[in-house]
C-alpha positions, 0 to 999 in steps of 0.5 A: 561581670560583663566581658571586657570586650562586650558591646555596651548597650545603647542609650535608650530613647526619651521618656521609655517607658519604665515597663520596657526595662521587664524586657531585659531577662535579669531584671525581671529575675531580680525583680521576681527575687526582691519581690519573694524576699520582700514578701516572705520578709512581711509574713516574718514581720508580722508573726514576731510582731504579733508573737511579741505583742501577745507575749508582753502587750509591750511598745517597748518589747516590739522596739527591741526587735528592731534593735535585734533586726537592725544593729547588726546593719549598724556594725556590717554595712562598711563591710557590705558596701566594701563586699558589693563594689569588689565582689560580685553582687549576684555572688553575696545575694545567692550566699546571703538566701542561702543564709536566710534560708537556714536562720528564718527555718531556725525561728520555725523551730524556736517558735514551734515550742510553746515553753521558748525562751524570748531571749533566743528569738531576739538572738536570731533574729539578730543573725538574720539581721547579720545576712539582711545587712549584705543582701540589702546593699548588694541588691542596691549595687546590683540595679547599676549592672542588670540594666546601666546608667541611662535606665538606672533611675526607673530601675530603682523606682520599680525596685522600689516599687517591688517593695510597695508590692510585697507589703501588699501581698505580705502582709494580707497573707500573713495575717491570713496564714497566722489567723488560720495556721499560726506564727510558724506557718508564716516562717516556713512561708518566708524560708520558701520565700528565700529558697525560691529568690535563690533559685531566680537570682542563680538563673540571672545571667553574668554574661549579660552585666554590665561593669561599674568599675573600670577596667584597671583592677584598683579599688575605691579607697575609703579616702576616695569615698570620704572625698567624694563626700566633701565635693559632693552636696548631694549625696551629703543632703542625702544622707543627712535627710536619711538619717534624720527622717529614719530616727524620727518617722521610719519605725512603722513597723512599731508605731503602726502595730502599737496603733492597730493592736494597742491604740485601737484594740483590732486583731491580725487580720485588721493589722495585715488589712492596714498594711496592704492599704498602706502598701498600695498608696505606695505603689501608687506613689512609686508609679507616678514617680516613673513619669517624672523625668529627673530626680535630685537630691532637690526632689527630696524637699517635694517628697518629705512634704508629702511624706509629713502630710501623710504622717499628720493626716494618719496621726489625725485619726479618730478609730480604726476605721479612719486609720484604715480608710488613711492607711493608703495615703500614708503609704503614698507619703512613704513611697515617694519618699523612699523611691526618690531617696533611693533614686537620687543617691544612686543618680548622684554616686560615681558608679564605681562607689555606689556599693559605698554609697548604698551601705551609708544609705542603708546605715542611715536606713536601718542602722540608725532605726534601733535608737530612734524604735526605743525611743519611739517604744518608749514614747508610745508607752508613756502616750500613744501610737498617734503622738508617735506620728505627730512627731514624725510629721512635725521633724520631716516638716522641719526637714523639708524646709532645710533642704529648701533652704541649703539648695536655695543658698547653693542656687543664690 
């Protein structure tokens, strides 16, 4: 935290440029650290995925490591949103690598014995969904304090954008590393990955926060959050659009290695291929977003018909080759969607609530994804990845609309 007497920076001017906000020393750490965490995640992702796959040839199989990964963020994100608004979110990010470091070298060794029990890889997997739970809210919470209100709507789309980044760095490595050297190569990367986020999150400088929470000592009450929830439409909207969009067209990480792997028959290389290419549109999406000067909880309407076209125009692919060619526009539906979403919540949280308010966001992210990933699994199953797709356009239209429709009523 920020001394109590520290000067307060400066407003910047109109229309920064967002690649100014590289010049603050922590942000580019924290960056750096999102960056390795999210990349090492990928070579993670892939390698059970692919593991799964080989072992069951199942849709249903591959869901329920969504179910091992996520329902722990069901059960802790109270707590975690509670941990980042009254401890130091720099503080649960370095105990959260540390962590990771030990859960992700424990599936190197699980999946290094060829005679291992599926069971226990779902067990861990879980663990390290236990810890991702606290990283994923505080690294939220922490954008506020590296670089303050005024830079806070580029800061989290860059953030964002840190993410197309990994999944285009992620997952091309990946499925280099698991063709060449196999799946515990890839956990081994991902443990590094952590080691070295440890290492640029411990360089990130206290003194150099600023607070979110006043100066008084009190912390925000669960009843002040769920006031907070009545007064404000926004953030309801929001979290409203968050849970309805993950249950049915967030679960990619199923629907589209049941596409490449089990609808069109394409190998490792092809799967990490699709990835980049996807991760790329939403780089770009994420960049054109820095030029727009305002986003709302309104923005959200524009970007879920992007994010609905984007998915139809994937489902609408006849072979690998056109999956491929697509992948790029459904990764720009994906990164406007998700920065704005992201963006808006945070622009429309008190500062000293945005803990909370990322953990409801990340709830309805990742908690509510293992009941939408079985049912998903199970309609991929019983039809094909492509009908996966064609719901997730079809509900996010719908979406769309019922955003238009609340923000004209409040308008009229």
């Amino acid at each position: 935290m920020a001394d109590a007497g520290r000067t307060p920076e400066p407003d910047p001017p109109e229309r920064e440029p967002a690649s100014r906000l590289f010049r603050i020393p922590n942000f580019s750490l924290f960056v750096s650290a999102q960056l390795l965490l999210n990349t090492g995640a990928w070579f993670q992702n892939l390698a059970i995925a692919l593991i799964i796959v080989d072992r069951t040839g199942s849709a249903s199989a591959l869901a329920l490591v969504t179910v091992a990964q996520f329902t722990p963020l069901l059960i802790l994100a109270g707590v975690a949103g509670k941990a980042a608004d009254s401890v130091s979110p720099r503080t649960v990010l370095l105990i959260a690598a540390a962590c990771a470091v030990i859960t992700t070298s424990s599936l190197a060794v699980i999946v290094s014995d060829d005679e291992m029990w599926l069971g226990w890889l779902y067990v861990l997997i879980a663990l390290g969904g236990c810890v991702s739970a606290f990283e994923r809210i505080s690294s939220q919470a922490f954008i506020f304090e590296i670089v303050g209100a005024a830079r806070l709507k580029n800061a989290v789309v860059l953030n964002t954008m840190t993410f197309s980044s990994a999944r285009s760095i992620g997952p091309g490595l990946a499925g280099v590393v698991f063709l060449a050297l196999g799946p515990v190569a890839c956990l081994v990367a991902n443990a590094c990955a952590y080691a070295l986020a440890f290492l640029a999150l411990l360089a990130i400088r206290p003194a150099q926060l600023q607070p979110r929470r006043p100066d008084t000592g009190a912390q925000v009450s669960f009843r002040q959050v769920l006031g907070e929830l009545r007064r404000n439409l926004d953030l309801r909207v929001i979290l409203i659009v968050n849970s309805v969009v993950t249950f049915a067209a967030m679960n990619l990480n199923v629907v589209l290695t049941a596409a490449v792997t089990i609808s069109f028959s394409g190998n490792p290389g092809e799967l990490g291929l699709m990835h980049m290419l996807n991760a790329v549109g939403a780089m770009i999406g994420g960049f054109l977003l820095t030029r727009v000067d305002r986003i709302t909880a309104s923005t959200l309407g524009g970007a879920l018909i992007a994010y609905s076209l984007s998915l139809g125009i994937s489902a609408a692919a006849p072979d690998l080759l056109w999956f491929l060619l697509v992948a790029p526009v459904l990764g720009a539906g994906i990164g406007i969607y998700q920065a704005v979403l992201q963006s808006s919540a945070q622009m429309a949280s008190p500062p000293d609530m945005i803990g909370r308010t990322m953990s409801l966001v990340t709830l309805g992210n990742f908690g509510i994804a293992p009941f939408g990933a079985v049912l998903i699994g199970l309609l991929i199953d019983a039809t094909s990845a492509q009908w996966a797709l064609w719901l997730g356009a079809g509900v996010t239209m719908l979406t769309a609309a019922s955003v238009w429709l609340v923000f004209r009523r409040r308008e009229a």
